[in-house]
N, C-alpha and C positions, 0 to 999 in steps of 0.2 A: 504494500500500500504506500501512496506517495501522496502530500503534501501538495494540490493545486491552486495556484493563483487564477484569478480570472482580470484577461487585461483586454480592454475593448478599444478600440479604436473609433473613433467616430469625430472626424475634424476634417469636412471637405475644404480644401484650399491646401493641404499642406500635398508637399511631392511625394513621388516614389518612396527616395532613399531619405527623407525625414522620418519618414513611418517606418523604413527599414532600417534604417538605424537605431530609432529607438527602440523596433524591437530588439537588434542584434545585443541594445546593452540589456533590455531584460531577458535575452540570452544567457550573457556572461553571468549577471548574477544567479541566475535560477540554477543554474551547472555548479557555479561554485557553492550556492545553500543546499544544491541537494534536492529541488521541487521543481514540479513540470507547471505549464503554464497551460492554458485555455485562450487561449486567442481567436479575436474577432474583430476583423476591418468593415464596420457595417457601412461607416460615414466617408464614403472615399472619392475621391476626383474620380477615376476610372470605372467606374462603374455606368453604365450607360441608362441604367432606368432606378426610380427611387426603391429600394426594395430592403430586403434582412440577407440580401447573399453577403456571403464571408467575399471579398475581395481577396484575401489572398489568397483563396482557393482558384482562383483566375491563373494565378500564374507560379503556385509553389505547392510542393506536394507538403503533407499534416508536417508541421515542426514537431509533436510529441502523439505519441499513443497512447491515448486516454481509456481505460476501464472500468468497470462496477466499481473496484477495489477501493480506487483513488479517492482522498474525502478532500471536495471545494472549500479551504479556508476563508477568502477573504477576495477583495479583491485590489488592483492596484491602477497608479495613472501612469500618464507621460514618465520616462524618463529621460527624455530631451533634453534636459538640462540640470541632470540630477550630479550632483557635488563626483567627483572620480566618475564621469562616463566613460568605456570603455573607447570609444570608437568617435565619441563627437565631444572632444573635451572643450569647454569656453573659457576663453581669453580676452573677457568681453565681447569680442566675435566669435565665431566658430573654429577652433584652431584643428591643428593636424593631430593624426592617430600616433601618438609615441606606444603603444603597446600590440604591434601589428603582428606580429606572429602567432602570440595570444589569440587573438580576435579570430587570426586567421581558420583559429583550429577550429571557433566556434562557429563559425561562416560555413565548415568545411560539414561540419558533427550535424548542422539540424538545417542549413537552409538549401533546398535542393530544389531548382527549376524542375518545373513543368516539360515533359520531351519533345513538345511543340516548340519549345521555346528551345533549348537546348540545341536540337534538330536546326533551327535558325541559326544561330551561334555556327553551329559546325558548319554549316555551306558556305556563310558570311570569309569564315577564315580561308578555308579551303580554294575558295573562288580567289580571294583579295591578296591573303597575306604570303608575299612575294618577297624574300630577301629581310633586311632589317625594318622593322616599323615602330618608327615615333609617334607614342599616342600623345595626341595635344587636345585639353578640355578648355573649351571658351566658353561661356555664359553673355549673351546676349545684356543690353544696356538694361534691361527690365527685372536685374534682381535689385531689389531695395533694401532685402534684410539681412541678418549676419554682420553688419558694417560693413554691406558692401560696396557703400559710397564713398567711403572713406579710403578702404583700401583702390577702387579703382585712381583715388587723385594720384595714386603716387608713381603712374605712368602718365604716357601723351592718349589724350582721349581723343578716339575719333571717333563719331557719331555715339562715343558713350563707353568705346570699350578701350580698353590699353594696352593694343597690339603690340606696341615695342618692346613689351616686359616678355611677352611670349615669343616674339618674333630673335629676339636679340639671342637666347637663349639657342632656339631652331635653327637660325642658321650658325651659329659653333659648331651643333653638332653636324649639319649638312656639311661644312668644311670636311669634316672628317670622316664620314659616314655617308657611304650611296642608299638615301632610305626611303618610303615612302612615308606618307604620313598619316593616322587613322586621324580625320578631325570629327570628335563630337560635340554638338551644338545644339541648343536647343532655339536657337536662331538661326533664320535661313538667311540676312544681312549680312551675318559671321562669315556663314558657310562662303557665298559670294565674295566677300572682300578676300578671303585666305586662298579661294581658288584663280581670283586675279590674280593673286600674289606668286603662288607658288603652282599654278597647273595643275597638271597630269599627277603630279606626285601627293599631290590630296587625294585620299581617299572614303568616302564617305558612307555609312549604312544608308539607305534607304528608307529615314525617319518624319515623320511629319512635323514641320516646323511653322511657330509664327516668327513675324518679322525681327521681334525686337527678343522672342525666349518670355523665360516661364511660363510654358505650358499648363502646368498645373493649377495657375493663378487665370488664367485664362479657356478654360476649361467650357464653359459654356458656348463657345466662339465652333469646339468642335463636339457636339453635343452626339451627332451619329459615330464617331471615333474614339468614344473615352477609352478603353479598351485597348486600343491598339496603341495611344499615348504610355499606357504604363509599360505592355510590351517595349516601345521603342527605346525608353531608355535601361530597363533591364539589359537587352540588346547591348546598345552600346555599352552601358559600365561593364559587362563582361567583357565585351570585345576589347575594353582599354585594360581591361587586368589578364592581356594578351599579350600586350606588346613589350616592346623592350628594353621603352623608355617611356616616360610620361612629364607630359609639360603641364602646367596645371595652377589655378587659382586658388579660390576656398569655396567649396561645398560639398555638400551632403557627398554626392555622385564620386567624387572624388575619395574621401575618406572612405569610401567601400571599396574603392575598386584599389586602395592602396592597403587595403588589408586583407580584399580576397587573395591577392598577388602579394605577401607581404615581402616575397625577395626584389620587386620592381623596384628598379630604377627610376627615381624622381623628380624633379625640379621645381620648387615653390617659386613664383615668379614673387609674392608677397617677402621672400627672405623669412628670418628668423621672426617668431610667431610674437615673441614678446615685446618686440620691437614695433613689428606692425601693430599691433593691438595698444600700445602703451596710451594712445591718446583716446583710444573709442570708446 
């Protein structure tokens, strides 16, 4: 007999990897105390109709195996911002994962895609991934939170975003390295300006995008597509904990796909966390 929490999720407007990340830290603690969880995504961006479906039944098979036996203790909230998170520690903003191997085990132990998805994943690579591949994450002018205005002032903004902190880095390694590049984006501006930039050597999933990014805040705009928005970036955050290098700002997306890959090679264009964060 095991000890269950019940933890519910019901917050439409937040992303993918906000909600998976918080579950992934009531992951870590629930392994370390020794109790399984109950989980249920009722309130979600991706869901296409108002209903009681579990959302993460959409796209992950059960995180725990629940029985007669197990007796429901209690239940618990967010921990998105709970004091020691494993995976989304705050620094006034959202800082990076310093326990990633950790993380990684537990990433590995309870969250397993869907073979639909998975089955994607595998063609995506197969088809694409050709020689060395530099994954580079851009966020579109339209994220507001985490102090993400604060850290974009401290590149050159063009139309919002601070290409040169990502760009400066990219081509170093292009110097030295014949690579192509995974870009994911959840803007299709992004997408545009970086394949001016850099051509043929951009590589891209075939994801649905608004102009400016955050999808999941804008979520009503595709009302017949909720569904296929949480797939898309599952998709990519896997495909970037593929590659063999990652360039990268601060978010959710990010902090997962550096501890699903916790040997990836990285590059914060933000610098040292406490640095950036000292004034937010």
């Amino acid at each position: 007999m095991s000890d269950v929490y019940e933890v519910g999720f019901d917050a439409k407007g937040r992303g993918m990897f906000s909600i998976v990340n918080d579950l992934v830290d009531h992951l870590c603690v629930a392994d370390s105390d020794g109790y399984k969880l109950k989980l249920s995504w009722v309130g979600s961006t991706y869901k296409s109709e108002d209903n009681d479906d579990d959302a993460f039944a959409y796209y992950f098979e059960d995180f725990f195996k629940l029985n007669d036996h197990d007796k429901l203790v209690d239940k618990k909230g967010s921990f998105a911002y709970r004091q020691g998170n494993c995976i989304t520690p705050r620094k006034g903003g959202l800082a990076q994962p310093t326990e990633r191997e950790m993380v990684n085990g537990i990433i590995d132990k309870y969250i397993k895609l869907k073979p639909h998805i998975t089955k994607k994943i595998d063609e995506f690579v197969k088809n694409n991934f050709k020689g060395h591949m530099i994954g580079l994450h851009i966020r579109g002018k339209g994220r507001v939170d985490g102090g993400a205005g604060e850290l974009r002032m401290l590149g050159e903004l063009v139309d919002g975003v601070p290409y040169n902190l990502y760009f400066d880095k990219l081509n170093e390694l292009l110097k030295s390295i014949d690579a192509r590049i995974l870009l994911c984006s959840d803007s299709q501006a992004v997408v545009d300006y970086c394949v001016a930039e850099y051509g043929d050597k951009i590589v891209t999933y075939s994801a649905i995008r608004h102009a400016t990014g955050e999808m999941h805040q804008k979520h009503t705009e595709f009302k017949d597509v909720k569904y296929e928005l949480g797939e898309d970036v599952l998709i990519e955050a896997y495909l970037l904990s593929m590659t063999n290098y990652l360039i990268h700002g601060s978010s959710n997306v990010t902090n997962y796909v550096l501890c699903k890959n916790h040997r990836l090679e990285n590059f914060y264009i933000y610098g040292d966390d406490d640095e950036c964060f000292n004034d937010i």
